[in-house]
C-alpha positions as CSV (number, residue, x, y, z in Angstrom):
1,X,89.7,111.1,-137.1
2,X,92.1,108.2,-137.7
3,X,94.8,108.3,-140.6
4,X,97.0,105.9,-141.7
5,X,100.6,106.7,-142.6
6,X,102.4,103.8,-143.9
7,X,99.5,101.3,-142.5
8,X,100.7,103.4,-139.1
9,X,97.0,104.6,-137.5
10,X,98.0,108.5,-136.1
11,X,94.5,109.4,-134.2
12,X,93.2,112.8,-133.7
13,X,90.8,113.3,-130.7
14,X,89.4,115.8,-129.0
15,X,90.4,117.1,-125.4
16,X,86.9,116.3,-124.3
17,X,86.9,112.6,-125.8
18,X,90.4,112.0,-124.2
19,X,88.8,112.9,-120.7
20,X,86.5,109.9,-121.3
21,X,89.6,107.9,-121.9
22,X,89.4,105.2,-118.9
23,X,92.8,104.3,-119.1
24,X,96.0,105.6,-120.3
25,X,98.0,102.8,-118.5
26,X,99.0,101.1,-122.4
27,X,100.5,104.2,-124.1
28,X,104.1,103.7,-124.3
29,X,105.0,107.2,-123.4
30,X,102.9,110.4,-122.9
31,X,104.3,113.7,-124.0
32,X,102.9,117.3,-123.1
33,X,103.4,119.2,-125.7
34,X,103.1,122.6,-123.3
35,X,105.7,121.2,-121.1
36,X,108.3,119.2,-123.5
37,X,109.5,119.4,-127.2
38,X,108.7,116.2,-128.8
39,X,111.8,114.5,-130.3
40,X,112.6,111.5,-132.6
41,X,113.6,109.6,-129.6
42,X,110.0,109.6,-128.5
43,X,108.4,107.8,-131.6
44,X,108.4,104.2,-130.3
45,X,105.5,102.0,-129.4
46,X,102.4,103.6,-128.5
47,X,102.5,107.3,-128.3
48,X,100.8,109.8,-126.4
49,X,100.9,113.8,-127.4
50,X,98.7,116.2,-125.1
51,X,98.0,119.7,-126.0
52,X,98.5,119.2,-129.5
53,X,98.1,122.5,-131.6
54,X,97.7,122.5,-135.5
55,X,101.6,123.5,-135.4
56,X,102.2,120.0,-133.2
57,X,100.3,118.2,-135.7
58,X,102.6,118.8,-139.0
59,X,105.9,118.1,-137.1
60,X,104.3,114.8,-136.0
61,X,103.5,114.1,-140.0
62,X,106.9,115.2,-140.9
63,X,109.0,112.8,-138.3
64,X,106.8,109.9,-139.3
65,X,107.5,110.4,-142.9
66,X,111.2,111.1,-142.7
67,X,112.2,109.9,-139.4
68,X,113.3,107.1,-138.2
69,X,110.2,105.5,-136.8
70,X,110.5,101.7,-137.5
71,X,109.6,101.0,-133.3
72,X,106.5,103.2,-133.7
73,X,103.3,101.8,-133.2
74,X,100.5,104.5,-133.2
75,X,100.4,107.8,-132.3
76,X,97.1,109.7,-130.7
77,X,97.3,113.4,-131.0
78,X,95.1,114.9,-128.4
79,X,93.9,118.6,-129.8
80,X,93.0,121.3,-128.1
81,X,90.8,122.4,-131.0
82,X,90.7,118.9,-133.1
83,X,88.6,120.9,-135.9
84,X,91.7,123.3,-136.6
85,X,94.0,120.1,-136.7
86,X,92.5,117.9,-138.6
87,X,91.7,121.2,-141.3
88,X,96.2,121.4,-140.8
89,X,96.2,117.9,-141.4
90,X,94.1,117.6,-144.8
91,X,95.9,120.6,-146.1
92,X,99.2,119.0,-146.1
93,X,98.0,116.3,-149.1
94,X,96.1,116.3,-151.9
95,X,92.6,114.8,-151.0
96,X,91.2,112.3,-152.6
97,X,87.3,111.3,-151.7
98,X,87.0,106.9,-152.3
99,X,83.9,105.1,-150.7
100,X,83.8,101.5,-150.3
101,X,82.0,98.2,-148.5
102,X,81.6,95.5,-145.8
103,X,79.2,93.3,-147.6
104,X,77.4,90.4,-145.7
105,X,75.7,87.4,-146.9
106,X,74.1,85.9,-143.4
107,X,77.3,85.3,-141.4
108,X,79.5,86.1,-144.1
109,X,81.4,89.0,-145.6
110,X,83.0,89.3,-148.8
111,X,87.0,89.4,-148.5
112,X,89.1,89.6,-152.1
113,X,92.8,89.0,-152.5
114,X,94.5,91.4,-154.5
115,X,98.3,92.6,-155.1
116,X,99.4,89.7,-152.4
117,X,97.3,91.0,-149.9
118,X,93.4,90.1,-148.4
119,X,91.2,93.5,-148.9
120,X,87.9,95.1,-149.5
121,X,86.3,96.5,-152.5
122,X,86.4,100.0,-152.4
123,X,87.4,102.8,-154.9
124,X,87.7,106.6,-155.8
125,X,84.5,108.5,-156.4
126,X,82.8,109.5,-159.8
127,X,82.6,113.7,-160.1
128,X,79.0,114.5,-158.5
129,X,78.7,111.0,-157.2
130,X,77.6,110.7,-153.7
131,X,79.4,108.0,-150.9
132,X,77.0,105.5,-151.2
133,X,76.6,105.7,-154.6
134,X,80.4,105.5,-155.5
135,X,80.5,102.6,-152.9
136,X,78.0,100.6,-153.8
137,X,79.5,100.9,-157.7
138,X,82.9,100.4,-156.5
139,X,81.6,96.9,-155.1
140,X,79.5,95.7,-158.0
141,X,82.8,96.5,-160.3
142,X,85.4,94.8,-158.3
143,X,83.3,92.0,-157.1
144,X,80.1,91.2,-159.5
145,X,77.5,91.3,-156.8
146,X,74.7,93.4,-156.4
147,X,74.1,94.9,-152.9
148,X,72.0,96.9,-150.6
149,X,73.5,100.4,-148.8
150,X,72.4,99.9,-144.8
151,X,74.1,102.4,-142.2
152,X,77.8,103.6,-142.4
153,X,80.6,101.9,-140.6
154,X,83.2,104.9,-140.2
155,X,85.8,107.0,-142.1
156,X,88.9,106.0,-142.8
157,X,91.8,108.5,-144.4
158,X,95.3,106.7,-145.1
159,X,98.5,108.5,-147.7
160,X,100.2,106.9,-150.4
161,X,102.5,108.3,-152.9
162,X,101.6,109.2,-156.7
163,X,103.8,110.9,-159.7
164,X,106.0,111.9,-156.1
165,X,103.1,113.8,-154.3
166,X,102.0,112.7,-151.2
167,X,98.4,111.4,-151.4
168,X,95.6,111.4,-148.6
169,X,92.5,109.3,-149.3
170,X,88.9,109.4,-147.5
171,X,87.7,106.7,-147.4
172,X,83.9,106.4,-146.5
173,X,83.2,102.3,-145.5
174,X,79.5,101.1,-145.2
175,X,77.6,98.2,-144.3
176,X,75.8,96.2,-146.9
177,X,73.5,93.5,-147.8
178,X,74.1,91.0,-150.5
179,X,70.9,91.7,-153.4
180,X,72.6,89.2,-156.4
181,X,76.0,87.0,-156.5
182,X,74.9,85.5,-160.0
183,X,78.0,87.5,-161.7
184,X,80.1,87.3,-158.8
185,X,83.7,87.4,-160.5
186,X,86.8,89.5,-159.5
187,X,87.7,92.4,-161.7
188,X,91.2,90.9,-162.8
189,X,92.0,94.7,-164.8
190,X,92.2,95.8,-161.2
191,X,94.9,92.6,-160.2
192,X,92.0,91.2,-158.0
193,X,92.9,87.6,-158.2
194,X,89.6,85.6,-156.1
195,X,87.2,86.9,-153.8
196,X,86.2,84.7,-150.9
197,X,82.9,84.2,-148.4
198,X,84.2,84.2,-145.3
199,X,82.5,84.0,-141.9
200,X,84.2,86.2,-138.9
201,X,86.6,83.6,-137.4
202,X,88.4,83.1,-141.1
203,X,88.1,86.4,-141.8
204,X,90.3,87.1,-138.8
205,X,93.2,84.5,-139.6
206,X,93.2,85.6,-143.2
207,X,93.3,89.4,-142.3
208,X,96.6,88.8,-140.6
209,X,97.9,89.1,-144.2
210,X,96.2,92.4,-144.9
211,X,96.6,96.5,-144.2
212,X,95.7,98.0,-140.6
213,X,93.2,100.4,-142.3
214,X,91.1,97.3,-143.0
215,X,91.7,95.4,-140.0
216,X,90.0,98.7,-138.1
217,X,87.2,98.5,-140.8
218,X,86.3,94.7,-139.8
219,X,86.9,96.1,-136.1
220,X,84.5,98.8,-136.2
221,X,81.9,97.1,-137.7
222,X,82.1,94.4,-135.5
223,X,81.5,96.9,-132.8
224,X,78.8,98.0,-133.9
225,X,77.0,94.6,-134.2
226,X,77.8,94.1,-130.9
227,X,75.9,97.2,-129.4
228,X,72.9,96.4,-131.7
């Protein structure tokens, strides 16, 4: 599981994962949380926590909301039961299910520019509307074009702020196929201002201006072409 706070990625992993983990030589500092309280001094660069418990888990969300944390970089919670923190995690926000999509024409995947920033068409689910129904939707409203639902990149969960509640969207991000461009046009009720064809090496430079969740999108699915 990898959430976003403040376009900050906190990761939750299991012990059994981390033990796969080749290296731990670039975390900035590695706490154990059997064997050390973690304090505000520690939330700088990249972060290790061992031994996290679900209790671990919402101090770490309430020092990155309130602390100072402007040197953090990421923080990866390693869980002795990562179904129990992740279930401590989701209950401290309201949930709310989005879906959304990587579309590629050949080399190229659709990028739009909205609110000042480069991002991808995505948006909140329809009651009783499944992920890849509610993403491919999402797509044809923001964008115009048509696609085709092919396998599912990854999950990605990041909080905002709403009416002062803290918000926690899922995100569900697929891989599609472009079906029909003829009414390509960006959904200006939604502030998109253009949408752009952009092959991977523009898509990169232009992504510089854009939010960590979606960088890790483009990331993953690049990944994944890569093993194919």
């Amino acid at each position: 599981m990898i959430v976003f706070i403040d376009d900050r990625p906190i990761r939750l992993v299991s012990a059994k994962k981390a033990n796969r983990l080749e290296d731990f030589t670039h975390y900035d500092k590695i706490v154990d949380t059997r064997l050390e309280i973690l304090k505000e001094d520690a939330l700088k660069g990249h972060l290790l926590l061992l031994n996290t418990t679900p209790t671990m888990v919402e101090k770490v969300v309430y020092l990155v909301q309130n602390a100072n944390v402007s040197d953090l970089l990421s923080v990866t919670l390693v869980c002795a039961d990562k179904e129990q923190c992740e279930e401590r995690f989701t209950s401290l926000f309201k949930v709310v299910k989005a879906a959304g999509g990587v579309v590629f024409k050949g080399n190229q995947m659709l990028l739009m520019f909205r609110r000042g920033v480069w991002d991808l068409p995505k948006g909140k689910l329809d009651d009783g509307e499944s992920s890849q129904q509610g993403a491919a939707r999402e797509v044809e409203e923001e964008t115009g074009v048509r696609v085709t639902i092919e396998e599912k990149i990854c999950t990605t969960w990041h909080t905002y702020s709403m009416n002062g509640n803290r918000i926690l969207k899922r995100t569900k991000w697929y891989k599609m196929t472009l079906l029909d461009e003829s009414r390509m046009a960006p959904q200006e009720d939604e502030d998109i201002e253009k949408l752009a064809w952009l092959d991977r090496k523009q898509a990169q430079a232009v992504l510089a201006n854009s939010f960590s969740s979606i960088r890790y999108v483009i990331e993953t699915v690049d990944s994944q072409k890569l093993k194919a």
